[in-house]
TIVO-2410 file (N, C-alpha, C; in nm, 3 decimals):
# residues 71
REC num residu      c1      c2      c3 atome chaine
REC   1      X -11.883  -5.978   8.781     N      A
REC   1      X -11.740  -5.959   8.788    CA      A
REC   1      X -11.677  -6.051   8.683     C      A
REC   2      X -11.580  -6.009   8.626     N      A
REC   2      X -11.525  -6.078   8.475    CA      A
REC   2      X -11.383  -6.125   8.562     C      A
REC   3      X -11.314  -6.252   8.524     N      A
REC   3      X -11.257  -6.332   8.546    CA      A
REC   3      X -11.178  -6.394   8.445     C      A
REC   4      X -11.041  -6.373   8.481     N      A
REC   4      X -10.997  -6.437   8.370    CA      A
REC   4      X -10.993  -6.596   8.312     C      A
REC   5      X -11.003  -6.625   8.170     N      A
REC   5      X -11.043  -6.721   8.137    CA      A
REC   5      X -10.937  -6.890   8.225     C      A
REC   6      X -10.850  -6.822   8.278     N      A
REC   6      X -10.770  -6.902   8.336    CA      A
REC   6      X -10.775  -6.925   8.508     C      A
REC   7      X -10.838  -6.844   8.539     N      A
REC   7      X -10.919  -6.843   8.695    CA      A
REC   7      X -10.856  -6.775   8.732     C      A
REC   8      X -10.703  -6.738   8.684     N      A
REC   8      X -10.597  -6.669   8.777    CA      A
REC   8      X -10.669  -6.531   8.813     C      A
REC   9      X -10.700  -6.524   8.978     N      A
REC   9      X -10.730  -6.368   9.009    CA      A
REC   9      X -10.602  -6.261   8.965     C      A
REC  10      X -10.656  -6.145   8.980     N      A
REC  10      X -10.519  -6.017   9.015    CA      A
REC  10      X -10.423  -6.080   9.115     C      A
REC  11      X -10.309  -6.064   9.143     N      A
REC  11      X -10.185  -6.079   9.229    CA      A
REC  11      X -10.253  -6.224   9.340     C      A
REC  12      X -10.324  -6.297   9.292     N      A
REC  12      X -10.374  -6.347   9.404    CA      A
REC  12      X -10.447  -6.385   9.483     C      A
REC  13      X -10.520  -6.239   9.461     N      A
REC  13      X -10.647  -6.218   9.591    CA      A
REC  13      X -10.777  -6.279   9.501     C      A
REC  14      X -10.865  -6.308   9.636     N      A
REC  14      X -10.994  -6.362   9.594    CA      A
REC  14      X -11.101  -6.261   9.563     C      A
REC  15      X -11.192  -6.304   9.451     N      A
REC  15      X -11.275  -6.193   9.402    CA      A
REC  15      X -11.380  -6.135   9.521     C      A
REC  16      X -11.440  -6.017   9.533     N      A
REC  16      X -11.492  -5.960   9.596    CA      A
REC  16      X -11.648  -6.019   9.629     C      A
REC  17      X -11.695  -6.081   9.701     N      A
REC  17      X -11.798  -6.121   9.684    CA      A
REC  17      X -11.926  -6.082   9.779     C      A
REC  18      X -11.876  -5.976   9.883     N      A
REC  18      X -11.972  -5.906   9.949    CA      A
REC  18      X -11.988  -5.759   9.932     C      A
REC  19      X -12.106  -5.691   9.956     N      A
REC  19      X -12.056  -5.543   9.923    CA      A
REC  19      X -11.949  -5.528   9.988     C      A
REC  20      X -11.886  -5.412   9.945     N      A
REC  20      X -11.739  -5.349  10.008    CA      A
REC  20      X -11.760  -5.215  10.112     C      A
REC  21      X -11.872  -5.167  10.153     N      A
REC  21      X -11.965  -5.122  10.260    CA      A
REC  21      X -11.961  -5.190  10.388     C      A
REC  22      X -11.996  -5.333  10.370     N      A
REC  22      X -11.975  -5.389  10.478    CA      A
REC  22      X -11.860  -5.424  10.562     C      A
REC  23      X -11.715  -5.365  10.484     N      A
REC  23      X -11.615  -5.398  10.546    CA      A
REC  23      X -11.553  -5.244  10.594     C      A
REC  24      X -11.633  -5.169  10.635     N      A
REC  24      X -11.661  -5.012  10.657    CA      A
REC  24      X -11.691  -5.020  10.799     C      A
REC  25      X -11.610  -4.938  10.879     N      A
REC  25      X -11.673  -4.940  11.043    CA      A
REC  25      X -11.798  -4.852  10.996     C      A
REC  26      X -11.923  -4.901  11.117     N      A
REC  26      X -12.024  -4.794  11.132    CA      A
REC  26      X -11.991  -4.656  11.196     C      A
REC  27      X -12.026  -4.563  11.123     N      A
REC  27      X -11.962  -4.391  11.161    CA      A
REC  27      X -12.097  -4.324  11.259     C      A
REC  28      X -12.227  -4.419  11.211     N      A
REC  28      X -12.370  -4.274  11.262    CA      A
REC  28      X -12.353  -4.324  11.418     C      A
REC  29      X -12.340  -4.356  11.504     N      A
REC  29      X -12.321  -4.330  11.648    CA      A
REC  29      X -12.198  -4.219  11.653     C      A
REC  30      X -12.088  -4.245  11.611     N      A
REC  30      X -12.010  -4.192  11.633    CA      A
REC  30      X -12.039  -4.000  11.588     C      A
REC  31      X -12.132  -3.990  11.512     N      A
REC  31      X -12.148  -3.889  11.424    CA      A
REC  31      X -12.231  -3.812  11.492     C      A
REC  32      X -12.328  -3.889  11.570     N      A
REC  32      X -12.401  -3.854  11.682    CA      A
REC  32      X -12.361  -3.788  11.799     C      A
REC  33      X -12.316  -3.822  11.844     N      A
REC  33      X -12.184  -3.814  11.967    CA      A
REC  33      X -12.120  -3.672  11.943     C      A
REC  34      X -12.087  -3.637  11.806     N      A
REC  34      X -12.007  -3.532  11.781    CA      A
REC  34      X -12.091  -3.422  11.756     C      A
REC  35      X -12.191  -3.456  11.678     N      A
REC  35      X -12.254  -3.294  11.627    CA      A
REC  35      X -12.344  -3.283  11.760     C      A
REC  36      X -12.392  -3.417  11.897     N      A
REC  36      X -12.541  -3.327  11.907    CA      A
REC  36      X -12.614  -3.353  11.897     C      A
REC  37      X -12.707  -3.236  11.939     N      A
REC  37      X -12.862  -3.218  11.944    CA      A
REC  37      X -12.850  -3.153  11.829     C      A
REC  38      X -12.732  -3.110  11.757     N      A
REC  38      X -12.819  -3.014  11.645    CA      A
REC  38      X -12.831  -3.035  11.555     C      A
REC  39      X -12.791  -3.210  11.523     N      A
REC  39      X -12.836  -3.229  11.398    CA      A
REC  39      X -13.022  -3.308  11.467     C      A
REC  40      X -13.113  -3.264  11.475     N      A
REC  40      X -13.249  -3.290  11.527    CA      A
REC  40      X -13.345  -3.433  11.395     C      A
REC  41      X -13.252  -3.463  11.288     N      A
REC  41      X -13.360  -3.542  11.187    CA      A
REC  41      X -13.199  -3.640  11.139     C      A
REC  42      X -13.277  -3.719  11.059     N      A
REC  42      X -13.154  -3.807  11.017    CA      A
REC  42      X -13.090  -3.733  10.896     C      A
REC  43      X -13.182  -3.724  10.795     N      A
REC  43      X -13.144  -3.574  10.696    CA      A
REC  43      X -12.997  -3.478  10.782     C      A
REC  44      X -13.054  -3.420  10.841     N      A
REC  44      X -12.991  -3.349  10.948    CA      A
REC  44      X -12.843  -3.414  10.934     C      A
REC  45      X -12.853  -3.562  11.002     N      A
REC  45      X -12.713  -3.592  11.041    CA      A
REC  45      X -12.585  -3.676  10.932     C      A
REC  46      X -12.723  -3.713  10.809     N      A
REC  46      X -12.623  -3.786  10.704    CA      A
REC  46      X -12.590  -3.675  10.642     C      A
REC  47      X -12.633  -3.500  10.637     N      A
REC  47      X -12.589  -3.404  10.560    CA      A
REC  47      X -12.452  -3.371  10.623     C      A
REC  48      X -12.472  -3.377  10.743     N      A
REC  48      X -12.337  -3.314  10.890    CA      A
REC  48      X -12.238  -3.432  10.825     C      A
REC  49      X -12.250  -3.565  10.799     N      A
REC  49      X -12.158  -3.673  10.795    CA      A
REC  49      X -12.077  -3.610  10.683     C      A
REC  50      X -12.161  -3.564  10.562     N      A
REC  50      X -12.117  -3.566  10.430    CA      A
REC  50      X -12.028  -3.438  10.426     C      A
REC  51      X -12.075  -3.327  10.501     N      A
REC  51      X -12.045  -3.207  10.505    CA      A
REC  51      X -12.017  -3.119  10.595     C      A
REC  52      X -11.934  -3.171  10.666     N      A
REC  52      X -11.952  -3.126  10.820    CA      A
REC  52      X -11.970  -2.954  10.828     C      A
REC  53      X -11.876  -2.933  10.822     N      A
REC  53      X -11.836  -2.741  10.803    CA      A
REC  53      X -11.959  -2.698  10.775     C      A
REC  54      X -11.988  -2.700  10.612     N      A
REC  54      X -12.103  -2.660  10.582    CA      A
REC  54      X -12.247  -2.663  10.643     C      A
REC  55      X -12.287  -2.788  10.674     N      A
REC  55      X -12.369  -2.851  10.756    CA      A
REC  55      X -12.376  -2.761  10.905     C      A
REC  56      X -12.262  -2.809  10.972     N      A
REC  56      X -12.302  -2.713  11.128    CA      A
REC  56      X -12.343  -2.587  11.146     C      A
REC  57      X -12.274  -2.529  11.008     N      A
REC  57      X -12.334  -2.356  10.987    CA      A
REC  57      X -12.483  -2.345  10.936     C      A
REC  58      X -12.516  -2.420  10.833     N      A
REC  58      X -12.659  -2.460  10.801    CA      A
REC  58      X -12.752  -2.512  10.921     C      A
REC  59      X -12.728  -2.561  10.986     N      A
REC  59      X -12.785  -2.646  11.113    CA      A
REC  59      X -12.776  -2.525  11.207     C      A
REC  60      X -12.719  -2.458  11.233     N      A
REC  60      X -12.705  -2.331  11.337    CA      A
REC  60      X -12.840  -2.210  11.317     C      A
REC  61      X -12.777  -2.178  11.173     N      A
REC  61      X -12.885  -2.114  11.106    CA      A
REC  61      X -13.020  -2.155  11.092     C      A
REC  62      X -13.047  -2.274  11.088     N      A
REC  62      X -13.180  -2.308  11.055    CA      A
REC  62      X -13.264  -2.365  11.200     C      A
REC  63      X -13.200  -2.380  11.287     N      A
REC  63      X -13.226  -2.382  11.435    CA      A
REC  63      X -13.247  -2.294  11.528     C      A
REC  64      X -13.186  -2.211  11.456     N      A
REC  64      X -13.155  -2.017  11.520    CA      A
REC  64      X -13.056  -2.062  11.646     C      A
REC  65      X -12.985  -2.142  11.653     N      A
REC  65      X -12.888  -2.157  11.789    CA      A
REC  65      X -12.759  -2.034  11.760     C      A
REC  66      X -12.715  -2.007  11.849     N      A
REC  66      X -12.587  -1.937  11.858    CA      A
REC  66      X -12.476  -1.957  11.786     C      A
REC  67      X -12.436  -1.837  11.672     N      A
REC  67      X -12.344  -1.916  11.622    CA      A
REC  67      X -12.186  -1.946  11.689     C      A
REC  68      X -12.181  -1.860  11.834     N      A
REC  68      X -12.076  -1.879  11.902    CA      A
REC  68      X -12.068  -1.979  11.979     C      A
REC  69      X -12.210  -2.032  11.997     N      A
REC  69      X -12.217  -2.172  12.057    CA      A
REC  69      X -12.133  -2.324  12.015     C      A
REC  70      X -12.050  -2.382  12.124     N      A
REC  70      X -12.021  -2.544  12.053    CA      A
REC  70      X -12.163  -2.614  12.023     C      A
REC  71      X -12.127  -2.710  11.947     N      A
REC  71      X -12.246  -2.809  11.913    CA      A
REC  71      X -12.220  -2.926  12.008     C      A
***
């Protein structure tokens, strides 16, 4: 991270010094909870995270579950 030669940060704030991930609530329980049994692999459930829509129809299809079924 580049710094100005005078220390002065932006407006203030202190430079970033942990990933910025870690200041991220955890989503995969929660992600869990929502899709199901039908996301069955982790593949499965970081695709559903990324893509939900797409994903549950892919996941339906490739499970052979009902597509009138909730998940």
């Amino acid at each position: 991270m580049l710094l100005s030669k005078s220390g002065n940060n932006k407006r203030g704030q202190e430079p970033i010094t942990g990933r910025p991930a870690d200041d991220l609530p955890p989503e995969i329980e929660d992600a869990k909870k929502t899709i199901g049994g039908l996301a069955r692999t982790d593949e499965d459930l970081l695709g559903w995270i990324l893509f939900p829509q797409t994903m549950e129809k892919y996941l339906k299809m490739k499970y052979a579950v009902d597509a009138n079924a909730s998940a």
